[in-house]
Structures are given as structure tokens and as C-alpha cells.
C-alpha positions in Angstrom: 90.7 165.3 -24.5 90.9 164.8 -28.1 88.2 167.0 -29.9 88.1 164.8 -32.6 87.4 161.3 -29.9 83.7 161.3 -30.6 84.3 161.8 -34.5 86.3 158.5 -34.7 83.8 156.8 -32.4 80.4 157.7 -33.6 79.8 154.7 -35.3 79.1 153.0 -32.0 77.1 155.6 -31.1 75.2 155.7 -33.9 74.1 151.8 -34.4 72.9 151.7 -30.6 70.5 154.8 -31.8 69.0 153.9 -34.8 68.6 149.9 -33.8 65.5 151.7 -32.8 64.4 152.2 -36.4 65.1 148.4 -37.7 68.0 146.6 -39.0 68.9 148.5 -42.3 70.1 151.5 -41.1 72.6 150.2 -38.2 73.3 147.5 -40.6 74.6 149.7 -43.1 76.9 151.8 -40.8 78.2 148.9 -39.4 79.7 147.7 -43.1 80.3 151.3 -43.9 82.5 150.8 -40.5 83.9 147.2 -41.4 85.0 148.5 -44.6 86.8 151.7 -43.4 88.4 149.0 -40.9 89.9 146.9 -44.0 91.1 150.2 -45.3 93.0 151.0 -42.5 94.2 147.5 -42.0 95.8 147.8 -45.8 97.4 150.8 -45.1 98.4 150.6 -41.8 99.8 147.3 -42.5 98.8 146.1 -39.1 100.7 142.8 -37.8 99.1 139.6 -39.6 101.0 137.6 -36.5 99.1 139.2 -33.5 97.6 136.8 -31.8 94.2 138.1 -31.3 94.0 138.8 -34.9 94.5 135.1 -35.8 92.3 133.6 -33.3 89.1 135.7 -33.8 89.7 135.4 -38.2 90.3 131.4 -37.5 87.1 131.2 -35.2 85.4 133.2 -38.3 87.0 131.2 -41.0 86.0 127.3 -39.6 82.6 128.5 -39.5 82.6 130.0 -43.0 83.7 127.1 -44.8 80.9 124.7 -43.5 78.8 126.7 -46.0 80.8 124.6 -48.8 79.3 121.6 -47.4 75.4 123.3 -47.5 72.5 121.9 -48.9 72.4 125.5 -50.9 75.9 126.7 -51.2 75.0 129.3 -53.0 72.8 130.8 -50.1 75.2 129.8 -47.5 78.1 130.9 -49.1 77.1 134.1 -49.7 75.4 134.7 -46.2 78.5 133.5 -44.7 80.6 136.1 -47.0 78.5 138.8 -46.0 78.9 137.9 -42.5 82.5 138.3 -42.8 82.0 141.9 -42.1 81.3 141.0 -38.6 84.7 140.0 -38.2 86.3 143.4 -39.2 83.7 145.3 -36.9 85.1 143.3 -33.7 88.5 144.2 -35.2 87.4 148.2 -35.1 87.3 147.3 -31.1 90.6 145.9 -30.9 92.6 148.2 -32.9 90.6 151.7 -32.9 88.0 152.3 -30.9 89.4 154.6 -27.7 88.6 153.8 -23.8 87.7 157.5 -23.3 84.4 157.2 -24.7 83.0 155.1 -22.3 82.0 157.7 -19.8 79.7 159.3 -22.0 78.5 156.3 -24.3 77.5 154.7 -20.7 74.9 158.3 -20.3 74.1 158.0 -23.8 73.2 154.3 -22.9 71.2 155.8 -20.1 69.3 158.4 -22.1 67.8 156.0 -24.7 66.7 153.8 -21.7 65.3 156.7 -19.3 63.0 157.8 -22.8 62.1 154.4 -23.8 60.5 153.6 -20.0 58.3 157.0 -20.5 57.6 156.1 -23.9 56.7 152.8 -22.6 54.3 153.8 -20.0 52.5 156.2 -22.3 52.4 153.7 -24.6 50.6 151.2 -22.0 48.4 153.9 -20.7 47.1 155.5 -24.2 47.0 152.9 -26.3 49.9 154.8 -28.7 53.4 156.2 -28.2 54.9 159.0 -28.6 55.7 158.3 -32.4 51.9 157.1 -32.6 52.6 153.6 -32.8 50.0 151.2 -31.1 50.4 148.2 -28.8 49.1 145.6 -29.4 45.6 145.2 -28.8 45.3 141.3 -29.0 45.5 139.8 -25.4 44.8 143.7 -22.8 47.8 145.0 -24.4 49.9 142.7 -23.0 52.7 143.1 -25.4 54.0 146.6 -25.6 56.1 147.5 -28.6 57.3 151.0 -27.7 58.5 152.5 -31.2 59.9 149.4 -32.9 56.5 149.1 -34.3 55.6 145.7 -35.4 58.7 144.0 -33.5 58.3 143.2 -30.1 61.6 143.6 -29.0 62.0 146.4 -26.9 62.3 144.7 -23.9 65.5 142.6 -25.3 66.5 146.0 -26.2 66.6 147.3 -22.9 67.9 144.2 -21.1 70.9 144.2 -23.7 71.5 148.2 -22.8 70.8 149.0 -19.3 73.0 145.9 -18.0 76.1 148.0 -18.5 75.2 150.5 -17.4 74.1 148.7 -14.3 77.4 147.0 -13.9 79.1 150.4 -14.6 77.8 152.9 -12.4 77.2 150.4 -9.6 81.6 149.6 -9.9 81.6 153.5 -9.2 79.6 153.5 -6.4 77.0 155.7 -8.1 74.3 154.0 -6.0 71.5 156.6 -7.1 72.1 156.2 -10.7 72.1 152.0 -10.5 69.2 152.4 -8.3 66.9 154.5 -10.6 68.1 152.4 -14.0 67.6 149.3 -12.0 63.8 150.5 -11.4 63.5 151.4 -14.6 64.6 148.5 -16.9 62.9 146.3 -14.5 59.6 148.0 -15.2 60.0 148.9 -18.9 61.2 145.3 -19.8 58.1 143.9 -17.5 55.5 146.1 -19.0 57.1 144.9 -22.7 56.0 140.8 -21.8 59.3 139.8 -22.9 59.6 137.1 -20.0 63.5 135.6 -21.6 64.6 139.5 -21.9 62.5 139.2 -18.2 64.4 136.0 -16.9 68.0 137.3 -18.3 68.0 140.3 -16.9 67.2 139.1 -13.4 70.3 136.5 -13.8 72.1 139.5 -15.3 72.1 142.1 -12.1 72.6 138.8 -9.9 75.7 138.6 -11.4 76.8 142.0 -11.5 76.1 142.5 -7.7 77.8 139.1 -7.1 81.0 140.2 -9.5 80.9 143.1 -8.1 80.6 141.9 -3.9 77.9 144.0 -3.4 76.7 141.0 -1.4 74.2 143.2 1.2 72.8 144.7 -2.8 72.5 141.4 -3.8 69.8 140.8 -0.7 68.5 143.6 -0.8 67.2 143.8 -4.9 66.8 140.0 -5.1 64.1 140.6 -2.5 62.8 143.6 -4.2 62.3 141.9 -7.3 60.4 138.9 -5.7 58.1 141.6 -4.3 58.0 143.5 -7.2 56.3 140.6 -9.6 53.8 140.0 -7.3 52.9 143.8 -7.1 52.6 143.7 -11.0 50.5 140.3 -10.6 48.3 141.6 -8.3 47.9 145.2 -9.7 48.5 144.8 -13.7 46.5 141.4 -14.5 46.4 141.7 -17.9 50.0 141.0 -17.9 49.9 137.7 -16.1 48.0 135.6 -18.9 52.0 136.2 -20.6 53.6 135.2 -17.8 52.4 132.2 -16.9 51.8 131.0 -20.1 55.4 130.6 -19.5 54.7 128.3 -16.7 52.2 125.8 -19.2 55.4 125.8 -22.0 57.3 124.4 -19.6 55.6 121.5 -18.6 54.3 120.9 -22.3 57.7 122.1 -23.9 57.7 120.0 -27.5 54.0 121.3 -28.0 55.1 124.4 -28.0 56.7 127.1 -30.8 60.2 126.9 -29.4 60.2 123.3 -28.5 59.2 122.1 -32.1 61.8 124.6 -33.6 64.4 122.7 -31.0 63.3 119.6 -31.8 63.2 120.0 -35.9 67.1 121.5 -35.7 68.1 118.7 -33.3 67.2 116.3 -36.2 68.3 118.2 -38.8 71.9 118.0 -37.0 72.2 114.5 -36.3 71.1 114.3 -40.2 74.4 116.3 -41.1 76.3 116.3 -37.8 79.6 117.2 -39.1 78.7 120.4 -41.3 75.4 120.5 -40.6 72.5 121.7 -43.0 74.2 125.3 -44.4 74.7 128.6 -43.3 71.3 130.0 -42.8 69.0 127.0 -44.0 67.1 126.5 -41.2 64.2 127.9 -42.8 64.6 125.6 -45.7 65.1 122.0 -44.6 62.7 122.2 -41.4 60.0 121.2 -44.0 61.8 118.4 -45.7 59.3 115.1 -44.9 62.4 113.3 -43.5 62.5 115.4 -40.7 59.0 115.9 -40.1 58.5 112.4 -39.9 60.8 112.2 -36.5 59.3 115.1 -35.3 56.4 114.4 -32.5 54.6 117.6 -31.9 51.6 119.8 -32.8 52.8 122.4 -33.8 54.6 123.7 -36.9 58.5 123.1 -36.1 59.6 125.7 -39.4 60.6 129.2 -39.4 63.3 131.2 -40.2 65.4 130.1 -37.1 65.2 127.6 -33.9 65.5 130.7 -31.3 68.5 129.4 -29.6 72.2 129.9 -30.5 73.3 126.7 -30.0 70.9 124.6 -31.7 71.1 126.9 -34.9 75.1 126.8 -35.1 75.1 122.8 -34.9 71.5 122.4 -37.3 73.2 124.8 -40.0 76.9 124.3 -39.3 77.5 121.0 -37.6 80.5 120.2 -34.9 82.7 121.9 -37.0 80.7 125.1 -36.5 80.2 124.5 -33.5 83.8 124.6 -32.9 84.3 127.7 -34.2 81.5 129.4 -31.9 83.3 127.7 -29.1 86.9 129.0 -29.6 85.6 132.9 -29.9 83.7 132.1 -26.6 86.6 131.0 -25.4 88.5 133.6 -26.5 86.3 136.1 -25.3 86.5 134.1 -21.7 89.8 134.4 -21.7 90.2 137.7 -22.2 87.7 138.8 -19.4 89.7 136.9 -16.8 93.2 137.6 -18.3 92.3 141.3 -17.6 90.0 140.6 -14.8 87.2 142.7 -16.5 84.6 141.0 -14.1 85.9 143.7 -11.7 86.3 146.8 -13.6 83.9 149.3 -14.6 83.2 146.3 -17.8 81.5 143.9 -15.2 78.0 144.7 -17.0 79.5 143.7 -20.3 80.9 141.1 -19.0 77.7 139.5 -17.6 76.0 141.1 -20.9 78.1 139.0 -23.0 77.4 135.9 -20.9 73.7 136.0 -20.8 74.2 136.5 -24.7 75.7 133.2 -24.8 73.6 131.1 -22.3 72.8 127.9 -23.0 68.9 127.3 -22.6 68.1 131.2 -23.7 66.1 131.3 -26.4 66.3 134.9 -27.8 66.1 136.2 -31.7 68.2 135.1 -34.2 72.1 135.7 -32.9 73.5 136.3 -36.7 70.6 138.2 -37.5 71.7 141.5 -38.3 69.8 143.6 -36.2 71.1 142.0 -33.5 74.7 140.6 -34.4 75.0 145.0 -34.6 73.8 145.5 -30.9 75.5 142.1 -30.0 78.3 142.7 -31.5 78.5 146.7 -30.4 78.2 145.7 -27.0 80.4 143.1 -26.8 83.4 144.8 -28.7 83.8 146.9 -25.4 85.0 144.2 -24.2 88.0 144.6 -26.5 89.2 148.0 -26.5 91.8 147.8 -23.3 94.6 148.4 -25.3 96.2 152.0 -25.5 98.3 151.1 -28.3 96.1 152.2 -31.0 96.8 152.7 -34.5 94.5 155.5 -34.7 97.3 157.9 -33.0 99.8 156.6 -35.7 97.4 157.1 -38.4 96.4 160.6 -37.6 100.2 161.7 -37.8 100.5 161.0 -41.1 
């Protein structure tokens, strides 16, 4: 193996570490990566015709020029500039990253997960982690915050990493390993309150073992889950007042936060239905009386996003936006069953990238940068099948 494999591939490594620490420092070494990609793209003079270069920039580009159309151009136009470094961090996937590094990024995966469950459960039983941060003390601890300090996303954090590894060690028939993480991420993302990280990852291993034909799996841990949540109702009652608050925002959805954010970026899209609103303006016109006025609710419907992907791309970009998010999930579809990765040792990618993108979910921000760098980390494996790289060609020189 190469000695130097890791070198070239740390990046990816790296962001998926210090996520942990907050958004600036994976955030910087994922430009630092995008721009060493547009240097090698110069001087590798990479072939401007390839297909899959084309259709990902084009996807990018009909997004990015809604933000001439904004309410503040200025702000949308340079969000959307700065954005474009997503687009040469997907390309790193295509034309550098190497295949051989998935073995042991799928342990590293496993690693982080296996210490944030322990730090987790100390956190729930001592009031602190192990870095000294505290839960929160609100509502009997019922949200745990491991050591993202004031965000409570460690529960997202674990769905988004221990579904690959679930889909990958299960394709090998490594029944102990998918066993133990399947325990584990269950527990840690329970114990965090997170019920959409909760609800995803449930849909997530259903798919996996159904991708995958583990049909008599499938049984087996849709059982074990069932019994499972009524062990933790029964035994950890402090966490059921979040749970079944769930139940109440259902039947009383546009009186609650996510239904009046829903409801205040449906408006603000049949306002400007062809470009929408801008490039991040949510936060801006979800206050303007004109759309308050349509609004029926009690509660506030501003803030800095609507929490879902869909509703934010046609508030702030319109149909033509909405467009462009469509043909990259398109093209990521297509690519998944072109090279049948719903049956390889990418199956948990695969679903990982399809509970990213499902409809009604109503996770953080999706071009927030914190996690457009996990997002977009984990879903460039879906990219690097090619052996072809320019790496090899680059190094010779």
C-alpha cells in the first residue's frame, strides 16, 4: 500500500474529527482542501468535457445565480460564492480521493462513535463529560450534549456516522461488529433526545438490512428496537416528556416551532416562486408584515432557517433552485444504481445519503457549514469508484 495513502487523504479524516469542536475548524480544512483541488485542476488540466464535471458545476451554477434575483444580493451573492467551494470538495471525491482508505476510515468511524456512547453515558450519569461539559439541566437532563457543548447535536452526529459503518460491516458479514455499533448508536442517539436523528436512524438500518437481504436481520432488530423504547420508557422516564412531546407536535403541527418556520417559508415562496427570496434570507424576510399577516400560528415563524431542505431551497431559491437541488439528487441516484452501490460495501452511504435528503425530515440547516462538511464528507464516498485517479499522474511528475 502506498505509504503516502493516508497523507493524501487526511483531510477526510480530519473534518469528521474535529466536527466535534464546531464548525470553524472542519470548515477551514475543507476550503484549505477545495482550494488545493482548483490547484490541481489548473495544472492537471483535467477534462472540462467529462460528464460528471458538467453536471455537478451546472447543478451548482442554476442555484447560484438565483442569488442575482435576492432581496439582498449582496448577502446572497456572496453566500452563494462562498458556497462554491462545496462544489470543488465533491470534486476532491471524484478525482482524488483513493478507495483504499475506506477500511480504516470505516474503524476510525467506529472509534469516534464507541467513545462518544461512553462519553455519553458518563455524561447522563454525572451530570458532566469527560471534557467537563454539562447537560443540560432544564427538563431531568433530558437533552445530553456530550462534548459539543451548547449544541445539541450529538445525536445527528452519530446517526450521520455509525450508518456506514452499519451498512459496511454488516455487507462483510462482520455480524459482531454491526451488532455492537447497532447497540450503541441506538442508545447514545436515544439518551441524546434527538427524536429526527431517533426516527432517521431507525428508517436508516431498515434499509440497510432490506438493501442488503438480511431479511431474518431485518425481523429480528425491528423487534428489538420496538422492545427496546419501551425498556427506555419504562426504566429512563425523564426521557419520555421529549418523546412524546413529539406525539402533541404532531397533532398541533402549525403551533409549533417547525410548523410556523414551514408555514412562514411556504409563503415566502409563493411570494417569489421563481427565484425565491435569496440565498440565505430566510432569516431576514420571515419578519416582513406581508408574510406575517398569512401566517396563522402562535408561535414566532423567524429564525435563521425553516429546518427542512426543501422548504429552504424553494423560500430562498425558488423553482429554479429547486431545480438545481433536484438534478444533483438525481445525479447522485443515478450514480448509486449505475454502479449498484446499494449492494456493495457503500449500502450505508447510500441510505445515509437518502435519509439526508428525505422529504418531511426536519434536521439543521443543510448548507450550514458544519454540516454541508459532514454531509458533504460522507456523501463524497459515494464518488470515489473510479481508479483512474489523477493523483497517480500527478505524483510522477
Amino acid at each position: 500500500m502506498d505509504k503516502n495513502l493516508y497523507i493524501r487523504n487526511s483531510f477526510v479524516f480530519l473534518i469528521i474529527l474535529t466536527l466535534i469542536t464546531g464548525p470553524a475548524i472542519p470548515d477551514i480544512i475543507l476550503t484549505l482542501s477545495a482550494i488545493i483541488g482548483v490547484f490541481l485542476f489548473i495544472i492537471k488540466k483535467l477534462d472540462l468535457n467529462d460528464t460528471n464535471l458538467k453536471f455537478i458545476l451546472g447543478c451548482y451554477l442554476i442555484i447560484f445565480l438565483t442569488s442575482l434575483f435576492s432581496i439582498d444580493i449582496k448577502l446572497s451573492f456572496l453566500e452563494s460564492l462562498v458556497d462554491f467551494r462545496y462544489f470543488f470538495y465533491l470534486l476532491l471525491f471524484l478525482y482524488f480521493v483513493e478507495e483504499k482508505i475506506i477500511n480504516v476510515f470505516m474503524y476510525f468511524l467506529l472509534f469516534i462513535v464507541c467513545f462518544l456512547f461512553f462519553d455519553l453515558l458518563v455524561q447522563y450519569n454525572y451530570g458532566k463529560d469527560l471534557f467537563g461539559i454539562e447537560a443540560n439541566m432544564q427538563v431531568n437532563r433530558q437533552r445530553l450534549n456530550g462534548p459539543f457543548d451548547d449544541e445539541y447535536i450529538i445525536g445527528t452526529y452519530i446517526m450521520k456516522l455509525s450508518l456506514p459503518i452499519i451498512g459496511y460491516f454488516l455487507y462483510l458479514n462482520k455480524n459482531l461488529i454491526f451488532s455492537l455499533i447497532l447497540i450503541i448508536s441506538f442508545v447514545s442517539i436515544v439518551l441524546s433526545g434527538e427524536r429526527m436523528a431517533l426516527i432517521l436512524f431507525i428508517f436508516g438500518v431498515f434499509l440497510i438490512l432490506l438493501f442488503t437481504k438480511k431479511y431474518k436481520f431485518l425481523f429480528i432488530t425491528m423487534i428489538l428496537f420496538f422492545i427496546s423504547l419501551l425498556f427506555f420508557f419504562l426504566f429512563f422516564p425523564e426521557k419520555n416528556f421529549k418523546y412524546m412531546e413529539f406525539f402533541y407536535a404532531l397533532s398541533n403541527f402549525k403551533d409549533t416551532g417547525h410548523g410556523a418556520h414551514y408555514l412562514a417559508a411556504i409563503n415566502i415562496f409563493l411570494e417569489n416562486p421563481i427565484t425565491g427570496s435569496g440565498f440565505k434570507t430566510f432569516r431576514e424576510i420571515c419578519s416582513d408584515p406581508n408574510i406575517l399577516n398569512k401566517i396563522s400560528t402562535t408561535v414566532d415563524p423567524c429564525a435563521t432557517h425553516p429546518h427542512n431542505l426543501y422548504l429552504e431551497t424553494l423560500s430562498e431559491t425558488g423553482i429554479i433552485g429547486m431545480t438545481g437541488l433536484s438534478l444533483f439528487i438525481f445525479f447522485i441516484g443515478k450514480r448509486i444504481i449505475d454502479l449498484k452501490l446499494y449492494n456493495s460495501k457503500y449500502v450505508g452511504f447510500v441510505v445515509l445519503s437518502i435519509c439526508i435528503f428525505w422529504p418531511i425530515s426536519s434536521m439543521s440547516n443543510f448548507y450550514n457549514n458544519w454540516n454541508a462538511s459532514i454531509n458533504f464528507t460522507l456523501i463524497g464516498f459515494l464518488f470515489i469508484q473510479k481508479t483512474d485517479k489523477p493523483w497517480k499522474i500527478f505524483l510522477k511528475k
